[in-house]
C-alpha positions in Angstrom: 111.0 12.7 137.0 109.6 16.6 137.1 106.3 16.7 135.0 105.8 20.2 133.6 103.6 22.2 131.7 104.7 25.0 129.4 102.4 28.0 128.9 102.9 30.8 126.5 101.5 32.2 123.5 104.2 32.8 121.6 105.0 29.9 120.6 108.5 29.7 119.3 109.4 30.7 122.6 107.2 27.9 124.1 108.1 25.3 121.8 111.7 26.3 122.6 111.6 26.5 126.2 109.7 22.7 126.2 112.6 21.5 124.1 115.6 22.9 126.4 113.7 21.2 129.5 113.3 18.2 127.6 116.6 17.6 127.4 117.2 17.3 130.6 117.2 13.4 132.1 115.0 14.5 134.9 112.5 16.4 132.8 109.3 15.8 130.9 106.7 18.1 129.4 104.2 16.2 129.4 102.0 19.6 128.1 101.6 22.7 126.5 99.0 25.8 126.1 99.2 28.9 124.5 96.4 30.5 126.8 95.8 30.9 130.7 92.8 28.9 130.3 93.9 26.0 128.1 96.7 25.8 130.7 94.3 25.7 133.2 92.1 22.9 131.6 96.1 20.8 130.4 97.0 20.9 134.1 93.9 19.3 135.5 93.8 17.1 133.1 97.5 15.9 133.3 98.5 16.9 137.1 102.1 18.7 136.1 104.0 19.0 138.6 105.0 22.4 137.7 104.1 24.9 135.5 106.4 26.8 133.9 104.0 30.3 133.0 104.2 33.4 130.9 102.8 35.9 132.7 101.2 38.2 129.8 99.2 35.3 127.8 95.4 35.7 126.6 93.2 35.6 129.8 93.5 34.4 132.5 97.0 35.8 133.0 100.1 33.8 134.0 99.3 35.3 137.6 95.5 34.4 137.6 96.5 30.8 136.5 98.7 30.6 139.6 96.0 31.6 142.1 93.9 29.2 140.7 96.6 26.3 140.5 97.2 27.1 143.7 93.5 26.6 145.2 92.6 23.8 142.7 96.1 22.2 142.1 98.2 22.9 145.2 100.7 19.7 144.4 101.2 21.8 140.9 103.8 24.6 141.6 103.8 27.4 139.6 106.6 29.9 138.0 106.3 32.8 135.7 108.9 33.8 132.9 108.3 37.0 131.4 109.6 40.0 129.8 107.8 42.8 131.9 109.5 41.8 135.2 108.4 44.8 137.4 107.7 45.2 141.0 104.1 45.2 141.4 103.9 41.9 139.2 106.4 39.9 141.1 104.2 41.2 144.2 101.1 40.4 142.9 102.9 36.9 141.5 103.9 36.3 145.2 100.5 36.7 147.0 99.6 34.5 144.4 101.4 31.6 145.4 103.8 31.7 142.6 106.9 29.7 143.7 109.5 31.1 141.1 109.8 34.5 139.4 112.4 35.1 136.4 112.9 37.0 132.9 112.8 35.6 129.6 116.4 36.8 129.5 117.9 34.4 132.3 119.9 31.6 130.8 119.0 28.3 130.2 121.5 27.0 132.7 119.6 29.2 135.4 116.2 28.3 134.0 117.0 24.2 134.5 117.9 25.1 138.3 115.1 27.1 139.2 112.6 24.1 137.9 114.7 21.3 140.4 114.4 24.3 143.2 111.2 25.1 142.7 109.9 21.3 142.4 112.0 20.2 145.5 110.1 22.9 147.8 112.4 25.7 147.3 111.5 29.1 145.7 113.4 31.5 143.2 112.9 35.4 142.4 115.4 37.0 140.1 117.8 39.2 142.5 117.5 42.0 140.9 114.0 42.2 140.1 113.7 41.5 144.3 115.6 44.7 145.1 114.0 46.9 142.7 111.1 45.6 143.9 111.9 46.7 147.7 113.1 49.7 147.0 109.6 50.5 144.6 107.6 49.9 148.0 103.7 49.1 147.5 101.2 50.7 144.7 99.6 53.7 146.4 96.7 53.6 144.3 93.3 52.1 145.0 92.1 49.4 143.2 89.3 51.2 141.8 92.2 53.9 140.7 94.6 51.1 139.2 91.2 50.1 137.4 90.9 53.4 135.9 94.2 54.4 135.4 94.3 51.1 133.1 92.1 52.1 131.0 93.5 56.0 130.0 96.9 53.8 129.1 95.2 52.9 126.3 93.7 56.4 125.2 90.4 55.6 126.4 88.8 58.9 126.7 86.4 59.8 130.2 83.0 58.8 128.7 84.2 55.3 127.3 85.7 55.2 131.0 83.0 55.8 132.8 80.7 53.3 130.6 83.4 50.3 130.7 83.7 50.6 135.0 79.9 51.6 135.6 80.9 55.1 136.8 79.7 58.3 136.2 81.9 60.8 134.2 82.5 62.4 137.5 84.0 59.7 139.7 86.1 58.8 136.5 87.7 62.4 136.4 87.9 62.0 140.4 89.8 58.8 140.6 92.1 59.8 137.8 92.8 63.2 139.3 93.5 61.1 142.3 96.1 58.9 140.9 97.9 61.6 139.0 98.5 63.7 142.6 98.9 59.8 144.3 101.8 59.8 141.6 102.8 63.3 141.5 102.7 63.8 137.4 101.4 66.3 135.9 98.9 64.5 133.5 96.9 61.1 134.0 99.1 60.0 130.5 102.1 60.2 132.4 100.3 58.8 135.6 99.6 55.9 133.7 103.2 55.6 131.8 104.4 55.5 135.7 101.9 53.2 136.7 102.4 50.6 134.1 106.5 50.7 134.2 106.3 49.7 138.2 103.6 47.0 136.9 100.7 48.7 139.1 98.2 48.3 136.7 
């Protein structure tokens, strides 16, 4: 029998994902959490086997909760459903230890296989995601510049910036200058846009 824990925080899509694996003879879900860190505190206290992850929940992320599975729960093997399936995620889901990588638009027939492969040692990553993800090559941004970038996404303007990183209003404007020429667009709006389709920040 695979013991699994379901984590996501929408929950018809949780409660329906934990009652398509729960039809399956060789399944159980023996928990559920809406939140990185309930999942966290549900898999130590019930030792899944697997965790079946969404990787855009209410901190920590579904990618966070792997690293830590991982380190605290390595018998626990971890993989991430999600809609924003893009490169630097599945790479960052990777160094992780994530075992298993697919979109909330697989199948459920695909879904049911990936859980047996991924509980029997093996490990799954959507095809298709896996080639655009070679052919995207690595983030050329700086941590520090990812940081930044992240926040003018969301309209943040230079001062709030520079007070959220602990930054002067200088170094902001200097690491966003640097990511906009990194990414060859012409404004840090469009740096960002860039940035957050390739799942770099």
């Amino acid at each position: 029998m695979i013991r699994i824990l379901v984590a996501d925080d929408e929950h018809l899509i949780r409660d329906a994902i934990a009652r398509l694996l729960d039809l399956e003879d060789d399944f159980e879900v023996v928990g559920q959490a809406a939140a990185g860190d309930e999942a966290l505190a549900v898999a130590h206290r019930l030792r899944p086997d697997l965790a079946l992850l969404d990787l855009q929940m209410p901190e920590p992320d579904g990618i966070e909760v792997t690293r830590r599975l991982a380190t605290e729960l390595p018998d626990c093997r971890c993989i991430i459903v999600t809609s924003h399936g893009r490169p630097g995620y599945l790479k960052s889901a990777l160094a992780a230890g994530v075992r298993g990588f697919l979109p909330k638009t697989a199948s459920s027939h695909t879904l049911t296989q990936v859980v047996r492969k991924v509980a029997s040692g093996g490990r799954h990553v959507d095809p298709e995601l896996a080639a655009e993800t070679i052919s995207a090559g690595d983030s050329p941004l700086s941590p520090r510049e990812a940081d930044v970038l992240a926040l003018a996404r969301d309209g943040a303007p230079v001062d709030e910036i520079a007070q959220r990183v602990s930054l002067s209003r200088g170094t902001v404007r200097n690491y966003l200058a640097a990511a906009v020429a990194q990414l060859g667009t012409a404004n840090r709006h469009e740096a960002a846009r860039i940035a957050a389709e390739k799942g770099w920040i």
